[in-house]
C-alpha positions as CSV (number, residue, x, y, z in Angstrom):
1,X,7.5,13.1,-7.1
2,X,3.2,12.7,-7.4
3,X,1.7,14.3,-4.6
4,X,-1.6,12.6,-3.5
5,X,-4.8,14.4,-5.2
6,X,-8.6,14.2,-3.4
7,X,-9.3,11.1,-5.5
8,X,-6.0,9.7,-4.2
9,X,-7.3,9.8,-0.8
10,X,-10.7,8.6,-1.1
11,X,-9.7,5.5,-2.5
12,X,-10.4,2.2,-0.1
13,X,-7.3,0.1,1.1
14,X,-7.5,-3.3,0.2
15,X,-8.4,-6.0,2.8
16,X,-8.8,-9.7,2.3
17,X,-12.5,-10.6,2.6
18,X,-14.2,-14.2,3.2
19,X,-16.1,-16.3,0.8
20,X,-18.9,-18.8,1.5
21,X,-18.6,-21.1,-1.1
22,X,-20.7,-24.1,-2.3
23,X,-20.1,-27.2,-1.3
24,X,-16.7,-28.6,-2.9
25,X,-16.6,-25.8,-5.3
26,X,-13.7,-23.9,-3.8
27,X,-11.0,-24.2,-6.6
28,X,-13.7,-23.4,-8.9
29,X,-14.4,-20.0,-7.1
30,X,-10.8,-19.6,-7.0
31,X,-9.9,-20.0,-10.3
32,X,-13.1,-17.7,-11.4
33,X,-11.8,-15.1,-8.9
34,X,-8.0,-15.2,-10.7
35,X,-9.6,-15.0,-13.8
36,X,-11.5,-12.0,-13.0
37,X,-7.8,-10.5,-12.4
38,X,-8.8,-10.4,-8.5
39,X,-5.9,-11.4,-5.9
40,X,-7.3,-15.0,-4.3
41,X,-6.1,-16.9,-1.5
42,X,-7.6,-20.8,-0.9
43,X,-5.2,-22.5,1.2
44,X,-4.6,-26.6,1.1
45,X,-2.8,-28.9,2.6
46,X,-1.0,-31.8,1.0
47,X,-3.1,-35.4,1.9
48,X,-2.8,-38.7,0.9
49,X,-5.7,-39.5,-2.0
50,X,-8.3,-43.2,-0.7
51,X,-8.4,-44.1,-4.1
52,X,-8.3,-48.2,-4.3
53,X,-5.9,-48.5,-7.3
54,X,-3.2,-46.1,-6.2
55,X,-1.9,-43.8,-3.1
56,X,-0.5,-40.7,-3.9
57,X,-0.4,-36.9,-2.2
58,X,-3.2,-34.4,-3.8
59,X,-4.1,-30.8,-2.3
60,X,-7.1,-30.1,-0.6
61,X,-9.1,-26.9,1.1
62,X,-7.5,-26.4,4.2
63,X,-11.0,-24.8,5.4
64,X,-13.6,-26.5,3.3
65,X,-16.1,-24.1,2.2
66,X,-14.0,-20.8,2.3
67,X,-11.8,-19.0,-0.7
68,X,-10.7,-15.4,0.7
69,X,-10.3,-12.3,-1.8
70,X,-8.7,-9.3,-1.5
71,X,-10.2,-6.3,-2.4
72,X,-11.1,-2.7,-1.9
73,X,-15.1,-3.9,-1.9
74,X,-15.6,-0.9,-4.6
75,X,-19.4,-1.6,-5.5
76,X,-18.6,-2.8,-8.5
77,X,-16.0,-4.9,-7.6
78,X,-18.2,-6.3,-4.8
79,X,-20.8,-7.3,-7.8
80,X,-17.9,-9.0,-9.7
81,X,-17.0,-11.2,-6.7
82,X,-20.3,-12.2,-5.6
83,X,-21.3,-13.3,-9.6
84,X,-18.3,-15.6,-9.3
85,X,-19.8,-19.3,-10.0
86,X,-20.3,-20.8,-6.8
87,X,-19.5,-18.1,-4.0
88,X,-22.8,-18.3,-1.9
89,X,-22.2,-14.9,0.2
90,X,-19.3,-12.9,1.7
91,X,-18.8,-13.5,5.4
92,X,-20.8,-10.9,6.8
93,X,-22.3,-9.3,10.2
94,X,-25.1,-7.7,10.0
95,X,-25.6,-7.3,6.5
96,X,-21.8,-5.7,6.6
97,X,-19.0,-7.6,5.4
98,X,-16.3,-8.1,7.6
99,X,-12.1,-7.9,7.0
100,X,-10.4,-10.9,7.7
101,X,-7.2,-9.9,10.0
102,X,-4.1,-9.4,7.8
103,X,-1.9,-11.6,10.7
104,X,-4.8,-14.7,10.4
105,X,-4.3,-14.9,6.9
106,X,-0.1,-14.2,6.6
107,X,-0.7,-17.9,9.0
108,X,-2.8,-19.3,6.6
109,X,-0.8,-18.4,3.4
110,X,2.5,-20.0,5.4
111,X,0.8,-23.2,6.0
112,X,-0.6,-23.3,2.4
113,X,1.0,-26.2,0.8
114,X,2.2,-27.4,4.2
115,X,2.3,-32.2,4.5
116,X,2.5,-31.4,8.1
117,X,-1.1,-33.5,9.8
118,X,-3.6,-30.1,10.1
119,X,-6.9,-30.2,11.5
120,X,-10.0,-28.4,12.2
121,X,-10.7,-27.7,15.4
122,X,-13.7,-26.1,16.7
123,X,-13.0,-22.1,17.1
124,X,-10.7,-21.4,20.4
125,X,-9.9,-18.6,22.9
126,X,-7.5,-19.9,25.7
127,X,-4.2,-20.7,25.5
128,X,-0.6,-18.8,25.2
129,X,-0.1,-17.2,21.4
130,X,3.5,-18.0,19.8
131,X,5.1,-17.9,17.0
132,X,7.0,-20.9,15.7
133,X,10.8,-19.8,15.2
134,X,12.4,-22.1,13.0
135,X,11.3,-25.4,10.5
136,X,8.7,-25.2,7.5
137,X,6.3,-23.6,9.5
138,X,8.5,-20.2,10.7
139,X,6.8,-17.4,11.0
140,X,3.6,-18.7,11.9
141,X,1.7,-17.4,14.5
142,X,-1.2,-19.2,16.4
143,X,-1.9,-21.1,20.3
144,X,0.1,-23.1,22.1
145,X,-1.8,-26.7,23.0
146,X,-0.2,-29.4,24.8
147,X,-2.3,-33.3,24.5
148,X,-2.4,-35.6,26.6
149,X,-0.1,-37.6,24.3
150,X,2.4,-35.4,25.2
151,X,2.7,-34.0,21.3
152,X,3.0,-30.4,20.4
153,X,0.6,-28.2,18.7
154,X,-0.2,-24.9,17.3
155,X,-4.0,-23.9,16.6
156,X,-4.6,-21.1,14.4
157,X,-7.6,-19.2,14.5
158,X,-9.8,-17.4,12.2
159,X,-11.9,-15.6,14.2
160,X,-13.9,-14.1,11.0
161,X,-15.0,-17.6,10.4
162,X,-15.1,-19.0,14.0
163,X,-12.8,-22.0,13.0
164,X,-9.6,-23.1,14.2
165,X,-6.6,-25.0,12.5
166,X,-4.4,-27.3,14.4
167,X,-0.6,-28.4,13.0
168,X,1.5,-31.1,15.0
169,X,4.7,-29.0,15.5
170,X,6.6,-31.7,17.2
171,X,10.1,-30.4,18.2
172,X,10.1,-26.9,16.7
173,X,11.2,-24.1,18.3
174,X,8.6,-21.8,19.9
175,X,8.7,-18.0,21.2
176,X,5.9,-16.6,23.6
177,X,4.0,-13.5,21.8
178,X,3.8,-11.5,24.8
179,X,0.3,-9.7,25.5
């Protein structure tokens, strides 16, 4: 069995980090991040396509503007992701980048995919937290919101990007994440 050397224990852990991307140029980034051998994440959701001639379902950003990487942010590797063609800057704060939370983006990777109606909500603080328990969507975490229409919702929120996702749940089974 290795034991862990000096080196070993110097070396960064890998966090997912967001991208600010030009406009409509996220599965560009994407794609140049993958090709660069670099773990990527750009979530979509499943919408019906306005063309005239035909109707049918295509993907789309589920947060326009954004691809997230994950990385150790080694100085070279930060060079390599910032070169890709058409990242515009890593979230930041104060001139540092900031880590995306690990739990914000395990919701986001779960709703990748998803036809279920999302939308993008301006970014949210109230409300209970739960976990939906059973359907497509199990396992995600995220804000209990009740309309005035009397459906059921779950908002998501990335707080590294002040933005918030919201998914009709309809009759899925909820559990209360208790504080």
């Amino acid at each position: 069995m290795e034991t862990n050397t000096a080196k070993d224990s110097l070396v960064a852990p890998t966090r997912w980090w967001a991208l600010h991307t030009r406009s409509r140029f996220e599965q560009k980034v994407y794609t140049g991040l993958c090709g660069k051998s670099l773990e990527a994440l750009l979530p979509r959701i499943q919408v019906m396509s306005r063309r005239k001639d035909r109707r049918k379902k295509i993907l789309v950003p589920l947060i326009p503007g954004y691809v997230f990487v994950r990385s150790t942010l080694a100085p070279e590797e930060y060079h390599r992701i910032i070169q890709t063609v058409g990242v515009v800057r890593m979230v930041s704060f104060r001139g540092k980048p900031v880590p995306a939370n690990e739990k914000e983006i395990a919701s986001l990777t779960i709703m990748d995919g998803t036809d279920r109606t999302v939308q993008n909500r301006s970014y949210m603080r109230e409300g209970d937290r739960v976990m939906i328990m059973e359907g497509p969507l199990k396992g995600l975490e995220g804000f209990y919101i009740r309309h005035k229409d009397k459906t059921d919702r779950v908002v998501v929120s990335i707080e590294l990007l002040q933005r918030s996702l919201e998914v009709e749940i309809e009759d899925w089974s909820l559990e209360r994440i208790p504080e």
